[in-house]
N, C-alpha and C positions, 0 to 999 in steps of 0.2 A: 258872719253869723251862721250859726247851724238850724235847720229847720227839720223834723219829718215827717219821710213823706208817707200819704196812705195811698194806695194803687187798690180798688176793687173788682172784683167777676172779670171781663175779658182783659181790662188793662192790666190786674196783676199775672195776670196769665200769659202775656204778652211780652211783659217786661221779665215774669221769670221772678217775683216778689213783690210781696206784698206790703213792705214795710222795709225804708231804707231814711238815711240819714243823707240829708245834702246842707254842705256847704256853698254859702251866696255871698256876695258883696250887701253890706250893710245897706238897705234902701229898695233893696229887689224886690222885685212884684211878682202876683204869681206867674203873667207874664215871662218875665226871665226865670224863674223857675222849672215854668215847662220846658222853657228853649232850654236849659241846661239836660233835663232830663229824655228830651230830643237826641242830642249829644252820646249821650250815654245807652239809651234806650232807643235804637233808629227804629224799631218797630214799632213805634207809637207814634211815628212822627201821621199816619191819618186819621188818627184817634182823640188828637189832642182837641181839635177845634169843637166838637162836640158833647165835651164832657160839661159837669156843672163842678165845682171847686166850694169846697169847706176850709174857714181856716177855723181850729178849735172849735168845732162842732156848728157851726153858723156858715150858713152861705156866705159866699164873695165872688163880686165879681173879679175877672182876669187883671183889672189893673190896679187891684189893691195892694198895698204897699206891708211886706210881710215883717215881723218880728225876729229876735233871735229868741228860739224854742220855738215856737208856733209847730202847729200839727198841721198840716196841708192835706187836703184826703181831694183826689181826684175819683168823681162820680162818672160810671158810664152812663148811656141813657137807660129806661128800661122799658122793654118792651112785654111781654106776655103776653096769654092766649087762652 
């Protein structure tokens, strides 16, 4: 299946984009999705466990089970002042 991806504020700036396209094994969660983009992206690998995850504009948590299309938007935290 193809999914993609959205990367925000320091993630996409980490990763170097903000909007990319990944290919999963049918049944993949967003779980394996980060590991893939881990892979790809080694500089997010301390980044990841922290984020919050959207699929198509709704939160989900990490072991939900993605579609093919689906939008995947990884959230940083946010802080302010």
């Amino acid at each position: 299946m193809r999914i993609q991806i959205r990367f925000f504020a320091s993630l996409a700036d980490r990763a170097g984009v903000r909007v990319l396209e990944l290919s999963l094994a049918d049944g993949a969660s967003i779980t394996d999705a980060a590991a893939a983009l881990v892979a790809q992206f080694p500089s997010l690998s301390g980044d990841l466990h922290r984020v919050a995850f959207a699929i198509n504009y709704a939160t989900a948590p990490a072991g939900t089970i993605l579609s093919d299309g689906d939008e995947l938007a990884f959230l940083p935290p946010v802080s302010g002042g």
